[in-house]
VEXDRENTOR-809768 format. One line per 2 residues: number of its first residue (from 1); for each residue y, x, z of C-alpha. Coordinates in pm, 1 decimal. Layout:
# residues N
NUM> Y/X/Z | ...
This chain:
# residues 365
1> 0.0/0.0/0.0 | 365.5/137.7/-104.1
3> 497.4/273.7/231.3 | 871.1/-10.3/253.0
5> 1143.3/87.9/504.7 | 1277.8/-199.7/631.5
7> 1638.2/-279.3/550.7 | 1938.6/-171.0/815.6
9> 2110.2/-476.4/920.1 | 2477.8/-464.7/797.5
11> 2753.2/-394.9/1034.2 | 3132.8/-516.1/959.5
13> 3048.6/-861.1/878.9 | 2841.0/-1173.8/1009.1
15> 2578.0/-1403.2/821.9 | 2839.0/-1687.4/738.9
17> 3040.9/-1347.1/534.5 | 3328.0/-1320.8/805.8
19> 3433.1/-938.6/863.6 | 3421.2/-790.0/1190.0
21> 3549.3/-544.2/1370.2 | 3906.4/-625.5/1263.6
23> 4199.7/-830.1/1395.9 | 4291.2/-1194.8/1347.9
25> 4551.2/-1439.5/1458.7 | 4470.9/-1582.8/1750.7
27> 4801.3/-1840.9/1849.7 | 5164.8/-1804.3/1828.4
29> 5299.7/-1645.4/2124.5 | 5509.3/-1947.6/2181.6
31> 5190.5/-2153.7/2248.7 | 5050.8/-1943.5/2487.5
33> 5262.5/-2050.9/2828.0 | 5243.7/-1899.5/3126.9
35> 4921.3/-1984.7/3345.7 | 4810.8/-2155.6/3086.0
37> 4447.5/-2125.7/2811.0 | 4321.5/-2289.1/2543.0
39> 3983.2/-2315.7/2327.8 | 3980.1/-2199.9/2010.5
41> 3718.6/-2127.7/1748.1 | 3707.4/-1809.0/1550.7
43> 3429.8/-1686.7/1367.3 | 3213.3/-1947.8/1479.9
45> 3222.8/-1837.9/1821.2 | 3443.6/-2019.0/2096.9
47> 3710.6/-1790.9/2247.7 | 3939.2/-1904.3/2559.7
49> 4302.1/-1795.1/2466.9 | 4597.1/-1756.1/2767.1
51> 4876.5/-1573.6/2930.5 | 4853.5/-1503.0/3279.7
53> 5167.3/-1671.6/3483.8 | 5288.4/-1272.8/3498.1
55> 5298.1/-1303.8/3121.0 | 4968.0/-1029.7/3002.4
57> 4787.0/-1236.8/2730.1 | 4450.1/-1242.4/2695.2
59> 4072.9/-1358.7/2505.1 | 3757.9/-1422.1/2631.6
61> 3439.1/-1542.4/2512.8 | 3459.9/-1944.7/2644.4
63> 3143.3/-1968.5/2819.4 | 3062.6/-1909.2/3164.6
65> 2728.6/-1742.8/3158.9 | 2615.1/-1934.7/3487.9
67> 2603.1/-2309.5/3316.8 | 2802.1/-2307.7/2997.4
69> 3066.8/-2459.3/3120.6 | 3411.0/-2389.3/2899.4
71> 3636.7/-2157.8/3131.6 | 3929.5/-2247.8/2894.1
73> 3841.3/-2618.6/3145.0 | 3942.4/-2438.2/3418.6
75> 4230.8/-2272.3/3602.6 | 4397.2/-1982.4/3668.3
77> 4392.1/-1840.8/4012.3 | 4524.8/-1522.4/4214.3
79> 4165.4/-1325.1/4342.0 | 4287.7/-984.3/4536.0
81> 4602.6/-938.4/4348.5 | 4511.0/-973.1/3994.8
83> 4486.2/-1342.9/3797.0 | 4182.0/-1481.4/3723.6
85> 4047.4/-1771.3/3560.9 | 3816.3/-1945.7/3752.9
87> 3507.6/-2148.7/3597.2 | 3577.9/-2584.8/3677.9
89> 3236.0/-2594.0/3757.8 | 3078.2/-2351.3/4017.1
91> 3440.7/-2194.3/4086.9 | 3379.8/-1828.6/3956.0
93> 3652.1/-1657.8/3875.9 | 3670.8/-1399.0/3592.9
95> 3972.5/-1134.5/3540.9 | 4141.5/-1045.9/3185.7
97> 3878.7/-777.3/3133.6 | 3605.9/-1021.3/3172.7
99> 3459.3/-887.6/3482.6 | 3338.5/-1175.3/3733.4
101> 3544.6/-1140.4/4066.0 | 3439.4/-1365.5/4248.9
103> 3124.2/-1642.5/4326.1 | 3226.7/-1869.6/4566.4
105> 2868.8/-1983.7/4663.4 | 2769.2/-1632.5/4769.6
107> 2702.1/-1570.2/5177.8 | 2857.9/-1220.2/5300.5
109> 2509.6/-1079.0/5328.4 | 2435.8/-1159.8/4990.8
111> 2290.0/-871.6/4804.5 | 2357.7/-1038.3/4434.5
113> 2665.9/-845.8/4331.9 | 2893.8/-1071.9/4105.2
115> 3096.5/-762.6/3970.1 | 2771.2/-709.5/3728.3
117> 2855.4/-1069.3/3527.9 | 3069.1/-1016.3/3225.3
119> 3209.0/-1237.4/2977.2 | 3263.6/-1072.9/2678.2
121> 3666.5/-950.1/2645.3 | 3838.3/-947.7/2301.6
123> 4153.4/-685.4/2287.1 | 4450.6/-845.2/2205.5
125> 4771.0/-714.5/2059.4 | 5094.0/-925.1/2075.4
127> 5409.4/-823.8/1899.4 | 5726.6/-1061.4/1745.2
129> 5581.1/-1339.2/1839.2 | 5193.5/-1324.1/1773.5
131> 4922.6/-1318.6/1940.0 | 4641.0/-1137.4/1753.0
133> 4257.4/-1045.2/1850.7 | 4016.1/-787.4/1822.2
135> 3673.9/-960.5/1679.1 | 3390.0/-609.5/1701.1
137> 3099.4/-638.8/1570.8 | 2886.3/-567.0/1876.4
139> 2990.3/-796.2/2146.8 | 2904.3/-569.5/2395.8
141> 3097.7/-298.3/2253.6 | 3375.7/-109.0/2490.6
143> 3448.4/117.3/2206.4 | 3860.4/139.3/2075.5
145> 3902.6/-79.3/1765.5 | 3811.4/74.0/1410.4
147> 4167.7/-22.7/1306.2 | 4463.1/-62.7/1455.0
149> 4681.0/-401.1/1482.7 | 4856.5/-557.9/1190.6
151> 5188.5/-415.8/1139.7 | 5432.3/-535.3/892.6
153> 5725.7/-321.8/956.7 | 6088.0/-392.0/1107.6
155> 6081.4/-746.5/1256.0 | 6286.3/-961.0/1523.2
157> 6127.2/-1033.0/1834.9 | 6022.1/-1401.7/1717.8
159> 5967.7/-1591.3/1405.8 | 6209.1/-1816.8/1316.9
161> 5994.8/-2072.5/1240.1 | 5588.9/-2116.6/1177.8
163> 5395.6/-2367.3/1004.7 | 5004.5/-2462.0/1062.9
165> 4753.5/-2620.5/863.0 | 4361.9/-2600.2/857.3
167> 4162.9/-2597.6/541.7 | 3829.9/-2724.3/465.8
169> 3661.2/-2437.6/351.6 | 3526.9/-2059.0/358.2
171> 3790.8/-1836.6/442.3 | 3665.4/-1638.0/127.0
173> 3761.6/-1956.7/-66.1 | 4086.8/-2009.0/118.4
175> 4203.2/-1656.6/52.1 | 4147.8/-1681.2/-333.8
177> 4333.0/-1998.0/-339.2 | 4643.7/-1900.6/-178.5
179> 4683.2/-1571.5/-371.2 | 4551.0/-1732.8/-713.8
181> 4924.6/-1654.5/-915.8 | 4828.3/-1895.2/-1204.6
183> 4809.0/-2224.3/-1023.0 | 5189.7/-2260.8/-895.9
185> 5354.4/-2466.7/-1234.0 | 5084.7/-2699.4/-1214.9
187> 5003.9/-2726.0/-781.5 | 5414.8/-2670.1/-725.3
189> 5571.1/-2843.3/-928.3 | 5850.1/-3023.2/-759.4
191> 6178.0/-3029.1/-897.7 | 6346.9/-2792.7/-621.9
193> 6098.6/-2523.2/-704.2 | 5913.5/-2561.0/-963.8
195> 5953.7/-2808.0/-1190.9 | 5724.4/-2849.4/-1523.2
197> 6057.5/-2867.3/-1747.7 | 6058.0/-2483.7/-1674.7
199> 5785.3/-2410.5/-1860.6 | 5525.5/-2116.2/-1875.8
201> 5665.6/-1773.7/-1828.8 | 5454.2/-1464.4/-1911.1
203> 5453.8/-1237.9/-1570.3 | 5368.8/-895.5/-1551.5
205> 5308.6/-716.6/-1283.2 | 5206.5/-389.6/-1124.3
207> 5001.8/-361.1/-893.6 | 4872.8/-79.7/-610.8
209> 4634.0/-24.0/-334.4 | 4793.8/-16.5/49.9
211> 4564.3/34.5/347.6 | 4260.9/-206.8/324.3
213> 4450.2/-397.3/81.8 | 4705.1/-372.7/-242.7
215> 5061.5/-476.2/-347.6 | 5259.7/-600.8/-598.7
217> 5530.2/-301.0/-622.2 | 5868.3/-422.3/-574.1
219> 6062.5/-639.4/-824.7 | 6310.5/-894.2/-921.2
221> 6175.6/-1242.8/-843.3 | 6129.8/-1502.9/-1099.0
223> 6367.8/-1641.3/-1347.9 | 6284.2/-1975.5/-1162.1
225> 6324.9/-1827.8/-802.5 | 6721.1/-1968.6/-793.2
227> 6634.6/-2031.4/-466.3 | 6590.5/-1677.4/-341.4
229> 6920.5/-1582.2/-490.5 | 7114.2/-1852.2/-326.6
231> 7023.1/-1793.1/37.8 | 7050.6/-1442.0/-36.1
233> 7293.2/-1346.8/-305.5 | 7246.0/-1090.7/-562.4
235> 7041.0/-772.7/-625.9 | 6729.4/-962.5/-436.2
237> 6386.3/-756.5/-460.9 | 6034.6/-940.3/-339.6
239> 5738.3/-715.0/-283.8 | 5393.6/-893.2/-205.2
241> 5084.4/-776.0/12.2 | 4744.8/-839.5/103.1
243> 4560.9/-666.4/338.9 | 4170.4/-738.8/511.7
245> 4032.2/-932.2/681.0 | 4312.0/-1235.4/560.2
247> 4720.1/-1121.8/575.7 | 4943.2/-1208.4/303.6
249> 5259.2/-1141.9/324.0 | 5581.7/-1155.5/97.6
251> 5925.9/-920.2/155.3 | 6250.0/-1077.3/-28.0
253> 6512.7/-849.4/80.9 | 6861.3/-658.5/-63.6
255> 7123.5/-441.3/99.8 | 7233.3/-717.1/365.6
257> 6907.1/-961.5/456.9 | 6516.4/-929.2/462.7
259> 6342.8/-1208.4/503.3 | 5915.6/-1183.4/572.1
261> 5691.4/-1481.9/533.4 | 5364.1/-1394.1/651.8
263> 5036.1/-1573.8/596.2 | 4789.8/-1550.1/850.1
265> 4405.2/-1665.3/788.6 | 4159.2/-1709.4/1057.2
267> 3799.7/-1831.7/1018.9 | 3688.0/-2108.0/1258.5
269> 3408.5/-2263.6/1108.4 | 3210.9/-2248.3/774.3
271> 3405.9/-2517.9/638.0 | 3744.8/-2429.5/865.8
273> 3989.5/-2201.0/846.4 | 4314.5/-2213.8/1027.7
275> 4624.9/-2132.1/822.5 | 4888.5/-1976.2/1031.3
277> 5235.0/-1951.7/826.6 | 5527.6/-1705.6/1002.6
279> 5875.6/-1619.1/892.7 | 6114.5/-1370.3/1037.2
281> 6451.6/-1273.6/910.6 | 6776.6/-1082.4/954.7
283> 7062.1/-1184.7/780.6 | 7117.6/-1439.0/517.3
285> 7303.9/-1672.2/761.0 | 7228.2/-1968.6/510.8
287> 6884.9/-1956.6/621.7 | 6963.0/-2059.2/971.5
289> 7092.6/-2394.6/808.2 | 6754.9/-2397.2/624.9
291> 6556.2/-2401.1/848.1 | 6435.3/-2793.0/872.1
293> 6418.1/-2776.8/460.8 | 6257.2/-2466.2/458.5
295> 5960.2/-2611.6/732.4 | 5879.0/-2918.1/508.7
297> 5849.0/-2709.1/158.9 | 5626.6/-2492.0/352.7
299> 5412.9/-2765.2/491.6 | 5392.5/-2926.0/134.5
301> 5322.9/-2597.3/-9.5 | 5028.8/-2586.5/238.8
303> 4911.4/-2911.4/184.0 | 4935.5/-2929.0/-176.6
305> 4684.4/-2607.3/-130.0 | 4501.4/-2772.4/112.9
307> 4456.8/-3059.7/-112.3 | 4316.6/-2851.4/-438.6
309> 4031.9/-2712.9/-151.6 | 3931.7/-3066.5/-91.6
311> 3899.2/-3152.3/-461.0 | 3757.5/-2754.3/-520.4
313> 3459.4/-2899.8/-271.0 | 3366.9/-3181.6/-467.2
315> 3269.4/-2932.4/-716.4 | 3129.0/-2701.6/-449.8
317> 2869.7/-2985.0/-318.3 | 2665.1/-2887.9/-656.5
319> 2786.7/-2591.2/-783.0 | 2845.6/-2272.4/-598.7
321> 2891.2/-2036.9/-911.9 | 3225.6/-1992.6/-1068.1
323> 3392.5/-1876.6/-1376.7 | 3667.1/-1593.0/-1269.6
325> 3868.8/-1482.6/-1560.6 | 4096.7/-1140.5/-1590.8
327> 4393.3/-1126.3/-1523.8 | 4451.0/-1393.3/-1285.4
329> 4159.5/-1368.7/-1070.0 | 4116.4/-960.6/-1064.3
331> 4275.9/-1020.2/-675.9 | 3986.2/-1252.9/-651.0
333> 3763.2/-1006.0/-774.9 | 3987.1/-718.9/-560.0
335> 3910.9/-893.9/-247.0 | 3559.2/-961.9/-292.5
337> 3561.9/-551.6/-375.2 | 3735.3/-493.3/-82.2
339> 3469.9/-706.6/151.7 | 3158.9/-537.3/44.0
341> 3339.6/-140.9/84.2 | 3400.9/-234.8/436.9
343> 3065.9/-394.7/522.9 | 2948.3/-59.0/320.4
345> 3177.6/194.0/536.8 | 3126.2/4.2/872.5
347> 2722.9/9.9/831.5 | 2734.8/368.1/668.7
349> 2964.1/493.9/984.7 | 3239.2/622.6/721.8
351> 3573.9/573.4/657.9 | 3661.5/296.4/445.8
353> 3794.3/452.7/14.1 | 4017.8/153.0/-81.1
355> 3844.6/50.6/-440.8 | 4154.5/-56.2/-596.4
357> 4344.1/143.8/-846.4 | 4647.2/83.4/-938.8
359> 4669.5/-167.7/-1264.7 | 4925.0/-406.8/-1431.4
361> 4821.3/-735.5/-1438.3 | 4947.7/-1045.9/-1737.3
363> 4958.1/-1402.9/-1731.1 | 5122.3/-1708.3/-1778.3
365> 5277.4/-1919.8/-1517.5
């Protein structure tokens, strides 16, 4: 019989095709108050979300590994100094790092000792207003993260505004949508953006790799971005980026303003994935005005994606193959690239070789 090795499981990514060890948006900072958690789902897994009333954010697994009770159901608590979150049902109490403190039900001559109960800890980073999480592969890992937090350069302390939505699908499938550039004239095509009289336009583009990810190179907007030009006057440059596992974010900016919208994706479910909008800015005064019109084009933005996904599944429920053509779905193809080199670099123990070279990319829209 031929002498078969079996196959190393993968690291850097889970059976439903989420990638691991990396960072994801967890909440707002805004949401988190002060002695105050809440449940959320990411990656499949449930993860209890808070701030501590002396402000220190912080994730945990949302299980108590005595009877599975949610601890995000419970309440936080002083225990020796440091703040704890104590379990609704039995009363343990667990501290930011996951370590059990304290089990109520124990006698002083006990010899069960509950500092050897863990839940398991996610890092968290929080800067300008978000929260974000550290998802490793091996749950029991204490090792540093492979990467370090998102980072998007100069930004105020806190978003001027944010918008939410959840979509009904992969996060794979979410992230093509959003950054498919040939869909716009015919998904946005109101009259204050978009509007069919304007016709088809041929774009071209160049395009480079960043670090676990690639940009369109700076450039004027759009001969139908009046918009931009308004709010910020003249000589306006956009530069757009996407980086792993799910960030896409867009720079419009000249001598006087910058403005950042970023898009944050974060996998709940197979079928779920939370879309987190952000937007900080500094100058363009006009904006400040905007703000209420600028939230409700962003929310129909988002749902008009939102609603393409729920037609996109109809299709889905008996067809999973589909037809990708160049150039408007090479990012599709660019992303899928950049999932299996970090799977590959993760399970080989490398350093990840961004695939993506740079290229100038044609189409109409």
């Amino acid at each position: 019989m031929p002498d078969t090795q079996p196959i190393p499981a993968k690291t850097g990514i889970t059976e439903e095709g989420y990638l691991t060890d990396c960072w994801y948006l967890a909440a707002p900072s805004a949401r988190l108050k002060p002695g105050k958690q809440e449940r959320l789902m990411i990656l499949g897994e449930p993860v209890v979300v808070g701030r501590t009333p002396a402000g220190e954010a912080f994730a945990l697994r949302d299980i108590c590994p005595h009877r599975l009770v949610p601890l995000s159901a419970g309440k936080q608590l002083e225990t020796n100094g440091e703040w704890t979150l104590q379990c609704p049902y039995h009363g343990w109490r667990f501290g930011t790092d996951g370590g059990c403190r304290l089990m109520p039900s124990l006698t002083d001559d006990s010899p069960y000792d509950p500092t050897k109960v863990k839940v398991r800890r996610y890092p968290v980073h929080e800067a300008n207003g978000a929260v974000y999480l550290y998802v490793a592969h091996d749950p029991r890992s204490a090792a540093p993260p492979a990467v370090p937090p998102p980072s998007f350069g100069p930004l105020p302390d806190r978003p001027g505004f944010i918008i939410e939505d959840v979509f009904n699908a992969h996060m794979d499938d979410a992230v093509v949508g959003l950054m498919d550039p040939a869909h716009v004239p015919f998904v946005h095509n109101q009259w204050w953006w978009r509007p069919p009289s304007a016709g088809l336009k041929l774009k071209e583009k160049p395009f480079g790799p960043i670090e676990r990810g690639w940009a369109i190179d700076r450039h004027a907007p759009s001969s139908n971005s009046k918009l931009y030009r308004w709010v910020f006057g003249g000589n306006v440059q956009t530069e757009i980026c996407f980086q792993l596992p799910g960030y896409r974010w867009e720079i419009i900016s000249n001598d006087t303003a910058r403005l950042l919208t970023l898009t944050c994706l974060t996998p709940e479910a197979p079928k779920k994935t939370r879309i987190t909008q952000f937007t900080w800015w500094t100058g363009a005064p006009l904006l400040h005005l905007a703000v209420p019109l600028a939230k409700r084009m962003g929310r129909t933005f988002l749902a008009q994606d939102g609603t393409m996904v729920d037609l996109q599944n109809q299709g889905m429920s008996h067809q999973k193959a589909m037809l990708w053509i160049d150039d408007i779905d090479v990012q599709a193809k660019w992303y899928q690239q950049l999932k299996r080199e970090w799977t590959a670099a993760r399970t080989e123990g490398r350093d990840f070789e961004n695939p993506i070279q740079p290229r100038t990319l044609k189409w109409m829209s």
